[in-house]
C-alpha positions as CSV (number, residue, x, y, z in Angstrom):
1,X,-25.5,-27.3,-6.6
2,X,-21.8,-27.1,-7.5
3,X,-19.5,-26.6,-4.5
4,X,-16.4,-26.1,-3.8
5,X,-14.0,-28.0,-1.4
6,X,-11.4,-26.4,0.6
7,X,-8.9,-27.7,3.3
8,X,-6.9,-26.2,6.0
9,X,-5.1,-27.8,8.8
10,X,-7.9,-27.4,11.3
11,X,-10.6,-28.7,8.9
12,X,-12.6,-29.5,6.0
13,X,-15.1,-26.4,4.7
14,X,-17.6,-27.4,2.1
15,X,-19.0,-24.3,0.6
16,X,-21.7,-23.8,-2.2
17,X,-20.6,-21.6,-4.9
18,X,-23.6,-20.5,-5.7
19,X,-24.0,-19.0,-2.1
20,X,-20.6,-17.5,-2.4
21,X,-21.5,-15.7,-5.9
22,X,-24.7,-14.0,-3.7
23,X,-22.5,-12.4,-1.3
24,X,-19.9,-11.2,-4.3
25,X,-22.9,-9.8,-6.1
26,X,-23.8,-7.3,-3.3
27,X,-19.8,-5.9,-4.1
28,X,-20.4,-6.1,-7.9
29,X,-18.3,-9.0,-8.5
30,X,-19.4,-12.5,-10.3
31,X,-18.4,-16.0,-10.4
32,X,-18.4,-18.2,-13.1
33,X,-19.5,-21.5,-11.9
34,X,-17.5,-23.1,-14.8
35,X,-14.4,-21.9,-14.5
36,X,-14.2,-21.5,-10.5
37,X,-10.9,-24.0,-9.6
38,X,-10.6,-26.3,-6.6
39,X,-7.5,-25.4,-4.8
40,X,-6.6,-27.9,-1.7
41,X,-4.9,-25.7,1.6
42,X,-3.1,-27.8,3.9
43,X,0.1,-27.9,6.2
44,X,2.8,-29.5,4.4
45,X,1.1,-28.9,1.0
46,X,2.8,-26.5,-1.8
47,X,0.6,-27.2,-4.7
48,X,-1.6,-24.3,-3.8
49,X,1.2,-21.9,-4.0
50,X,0.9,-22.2,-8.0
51,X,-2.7,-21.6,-8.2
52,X,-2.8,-18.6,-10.1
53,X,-6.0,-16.1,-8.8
54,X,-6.8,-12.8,-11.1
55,X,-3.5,-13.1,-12.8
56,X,-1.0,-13.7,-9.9
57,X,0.4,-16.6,-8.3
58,X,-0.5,-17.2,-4.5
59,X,2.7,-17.9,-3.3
60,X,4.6,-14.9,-3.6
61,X,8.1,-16.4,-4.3
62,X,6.2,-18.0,-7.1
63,X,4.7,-14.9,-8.4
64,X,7.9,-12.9,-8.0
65,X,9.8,-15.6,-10.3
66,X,7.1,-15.5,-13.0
67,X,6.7,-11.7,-12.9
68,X,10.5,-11.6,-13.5
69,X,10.0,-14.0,-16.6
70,X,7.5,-12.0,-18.3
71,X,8.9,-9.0,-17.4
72,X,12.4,-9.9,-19.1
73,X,10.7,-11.4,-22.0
74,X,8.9,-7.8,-22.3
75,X,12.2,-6.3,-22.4
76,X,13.6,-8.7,-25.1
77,X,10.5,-7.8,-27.2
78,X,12.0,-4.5,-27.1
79,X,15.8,-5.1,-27.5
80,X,16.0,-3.0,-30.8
81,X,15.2,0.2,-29.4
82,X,17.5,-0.2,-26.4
83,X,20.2,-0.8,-29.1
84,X,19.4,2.2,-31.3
85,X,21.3,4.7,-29.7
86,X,21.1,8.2,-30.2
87,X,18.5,7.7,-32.3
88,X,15.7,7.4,-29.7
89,X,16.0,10.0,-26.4
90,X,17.0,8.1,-23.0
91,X,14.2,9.9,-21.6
92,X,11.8,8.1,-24.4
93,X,13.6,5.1,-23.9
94,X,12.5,5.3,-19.8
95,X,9.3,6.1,-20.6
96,X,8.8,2.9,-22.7
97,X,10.5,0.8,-20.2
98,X,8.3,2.0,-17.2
99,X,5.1,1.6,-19.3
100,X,5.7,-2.0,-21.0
101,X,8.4,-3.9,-18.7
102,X,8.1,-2.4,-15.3
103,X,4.3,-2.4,-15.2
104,X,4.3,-6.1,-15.8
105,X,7.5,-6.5,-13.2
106,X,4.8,-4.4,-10.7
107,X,1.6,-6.1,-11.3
108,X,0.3,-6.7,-7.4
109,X,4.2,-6.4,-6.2
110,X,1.5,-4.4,-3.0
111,X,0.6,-7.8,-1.8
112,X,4.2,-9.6,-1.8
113,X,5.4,-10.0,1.8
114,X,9.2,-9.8,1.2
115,X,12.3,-11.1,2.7
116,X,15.1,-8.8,3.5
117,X,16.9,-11.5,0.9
118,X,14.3,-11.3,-1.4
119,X,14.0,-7.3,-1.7
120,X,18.1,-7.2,-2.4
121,X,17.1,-9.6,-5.4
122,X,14.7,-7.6,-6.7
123,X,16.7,-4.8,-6.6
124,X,19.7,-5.9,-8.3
125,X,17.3,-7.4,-11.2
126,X,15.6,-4.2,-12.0
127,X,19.1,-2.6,-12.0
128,X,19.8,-5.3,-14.6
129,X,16.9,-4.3,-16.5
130,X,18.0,-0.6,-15.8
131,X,21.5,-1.2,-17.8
132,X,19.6,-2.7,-20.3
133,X,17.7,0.2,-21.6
134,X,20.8,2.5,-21.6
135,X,22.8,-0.1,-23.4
136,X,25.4,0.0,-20.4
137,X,27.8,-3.3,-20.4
138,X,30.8,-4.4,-19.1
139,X,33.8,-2.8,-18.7
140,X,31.5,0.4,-18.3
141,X,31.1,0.7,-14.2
142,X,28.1,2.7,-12.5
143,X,27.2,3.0,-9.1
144,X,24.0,2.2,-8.1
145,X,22.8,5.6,-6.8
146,X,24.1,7.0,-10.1
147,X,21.9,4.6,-12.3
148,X,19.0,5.7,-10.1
149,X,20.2,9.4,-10.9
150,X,20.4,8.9,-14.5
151,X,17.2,7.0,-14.9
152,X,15.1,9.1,-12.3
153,X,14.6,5.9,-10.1
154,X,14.8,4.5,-7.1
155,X,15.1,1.4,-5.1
156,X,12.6,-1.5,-6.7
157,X,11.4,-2.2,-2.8
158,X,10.9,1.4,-2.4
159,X,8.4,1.2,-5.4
160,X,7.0,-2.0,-3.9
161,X,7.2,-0.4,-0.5
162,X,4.4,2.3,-1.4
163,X,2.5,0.2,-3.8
164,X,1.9,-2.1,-0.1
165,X,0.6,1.1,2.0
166,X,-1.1,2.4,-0.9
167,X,-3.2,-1.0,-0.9
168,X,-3.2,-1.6,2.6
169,X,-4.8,1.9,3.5
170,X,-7.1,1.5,0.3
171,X,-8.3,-1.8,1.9
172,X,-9.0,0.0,5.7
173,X,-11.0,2.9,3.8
174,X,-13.3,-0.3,2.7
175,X,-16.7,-1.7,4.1
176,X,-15.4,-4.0,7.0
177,X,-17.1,-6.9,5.6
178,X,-15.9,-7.6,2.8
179,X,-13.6,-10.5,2.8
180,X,-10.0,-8.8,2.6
181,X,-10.9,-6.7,5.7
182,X,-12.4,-9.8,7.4
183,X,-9.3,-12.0,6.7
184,X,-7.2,-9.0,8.6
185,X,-9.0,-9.1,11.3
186,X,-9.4,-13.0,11.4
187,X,-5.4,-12.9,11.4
188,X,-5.3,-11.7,15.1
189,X,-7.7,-14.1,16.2
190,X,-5.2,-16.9,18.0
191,X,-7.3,-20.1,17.5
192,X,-5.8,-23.2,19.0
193,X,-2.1,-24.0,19.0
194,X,0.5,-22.4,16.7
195,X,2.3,-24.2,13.9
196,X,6.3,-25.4,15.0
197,X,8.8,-24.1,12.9
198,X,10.2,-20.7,11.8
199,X,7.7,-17.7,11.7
200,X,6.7,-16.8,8.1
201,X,6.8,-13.7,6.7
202,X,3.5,-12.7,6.1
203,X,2.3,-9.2,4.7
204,X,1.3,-8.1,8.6
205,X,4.9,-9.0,10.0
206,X,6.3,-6.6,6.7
207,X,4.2,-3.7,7.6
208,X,4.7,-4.1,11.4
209,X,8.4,-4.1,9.9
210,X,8.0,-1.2,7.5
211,X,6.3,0.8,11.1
212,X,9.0,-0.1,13.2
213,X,11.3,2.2,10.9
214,X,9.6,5.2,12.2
215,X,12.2,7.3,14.9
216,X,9.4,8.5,17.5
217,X,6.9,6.6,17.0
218,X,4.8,3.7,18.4
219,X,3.1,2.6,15.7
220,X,2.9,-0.9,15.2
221,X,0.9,-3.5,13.6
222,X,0.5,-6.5,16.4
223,X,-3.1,-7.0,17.4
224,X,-6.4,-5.9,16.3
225,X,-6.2,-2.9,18.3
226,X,-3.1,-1.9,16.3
227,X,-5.3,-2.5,13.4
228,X,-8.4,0.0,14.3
229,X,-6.3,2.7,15.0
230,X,-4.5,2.5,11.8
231,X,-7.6,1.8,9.9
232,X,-8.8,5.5,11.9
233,X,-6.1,6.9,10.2
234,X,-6.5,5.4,6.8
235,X,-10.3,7.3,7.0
236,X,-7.7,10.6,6.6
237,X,-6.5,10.4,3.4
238,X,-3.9,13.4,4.3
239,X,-2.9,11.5,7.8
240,X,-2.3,8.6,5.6
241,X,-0.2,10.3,2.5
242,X,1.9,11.3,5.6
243,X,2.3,8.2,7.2
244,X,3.1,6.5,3.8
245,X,6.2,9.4,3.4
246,X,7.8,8.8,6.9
247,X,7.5,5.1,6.1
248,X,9.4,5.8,3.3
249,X,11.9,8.3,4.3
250,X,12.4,5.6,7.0
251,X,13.1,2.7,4.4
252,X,15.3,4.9,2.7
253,X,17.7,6.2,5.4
254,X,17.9,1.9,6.6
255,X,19.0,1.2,2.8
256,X,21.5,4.3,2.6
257,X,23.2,2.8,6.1
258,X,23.6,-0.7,4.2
């Protein structure tokens, strides 16, 4: 039977595909046996962060460098209607830029765990993308909240802000088995001795971060209790729209005092 090796720092797991494609089928998802990779985990290793899995990169420094590739070769494709003036509307011209650059820029930005570093790059690129569009190059100045006015946008880590609630309370609302749930969980199980080093910034530290915005509240995101009772909230889609707006308001009150 083919199986499929993968390592960790603890141990070695040997698991048969063809077991693993059983479980999948029971949430309507397949596995080709043929085309199913072998990717190695391990402390010290980096290789896996360049596995690529349903079109994004695992690490997500790696997948934030090639979106920005294929994003800006996107917007190359489309350098002659960015130059043509007056002859296409701005509004057209956003609309086009939203639907064939920025999707690709956004594809699964929801899972990125971001560094405060990281979000400020982010920014400043899809500005640069921004000026792009409306043909706006030096010595023309613009503020950055007036090219957000003019284009109707906001913040790129605003965008990627919501896009990571809108996943993470889509994922709560889920059966509790299936493996995304299972891996959240399994993060707040502490299971021999932590790794030395700095901390890393995983996607439960961000959204602890993103909760910790909130004036009034003790919401937080630091132990499986602190899970359930956001995952009872989730169940409310309204409760949760809610949450996802004073997360936001929060996020962008902290940018405006930068």
């Amino acid at each position: 039977m083919p199986r499929c090796i993968f390592y960790n720092a603890k141990q070695q797991l040997d698991i048969d595909i063809e077991e693993v494609g059983k479980v999948l089928e029971k949430y309507n998802l397949q596995v080709n046996v043929d085309k199913t990779e072998f990717t190695n985990l391990s402390k010290g290793e980096t290789n896996w962060q360049t596995t690529k899995k349903v079109g994004t990169l695992i690490g997500d420094q790696e997948d934030i460098e090639r979106r920005k590739q294929l994003s800006s070769a996107a917007l190359v494709k489309l350098k002659n209607v960015w130059l043509k003036g007056d002859k296409i509307t701005k509004n057209t011209k956003l609309r086009l830029y939203k639907a064939l650059v920025k999707s690709v820029l956004t594809y699964n930005c929801g899972t990125w765990a971001l560094t405060q570093s990281q979000k400020e790059r982010l920014n400043a690129f899809h500005r640069k993308q921004l000026k792009k569009v409306l043909n706006i190059k030096y010595p023309v100045k613009i503020t950055n909240s007036s090219l957000y006015n003019k284009c109707n946008e906001r913040p790129f880590s605003i965008f990627i802000l919501e896009s990571r609630w809108r996943l993470f309370g889509h994922i709560l609302r889920r059966d509790s088995q299936i493996p995304a749930n299972q891996a959240m969980s399994g993060y707040f199980v502490t299971e021999g001795s932590k790794f030395k080093g700095r901390p890393l910034t995983t996607l439960p530290v961000v959204l602890n971060r993103d909760l910790s915005r909130i004036i009034n509240s003790n919401l937080q995101l630091k132990s499986s209790h602190d899970l359930e009772h956001l995952r009872s909230i989730a169940q409310q889609r309204d409760e949760w729209t809610k949450l996802t707006a004073r997360i936001r308001e929060a996020a962008e009150a902290s940018q405006s005092e930068h």
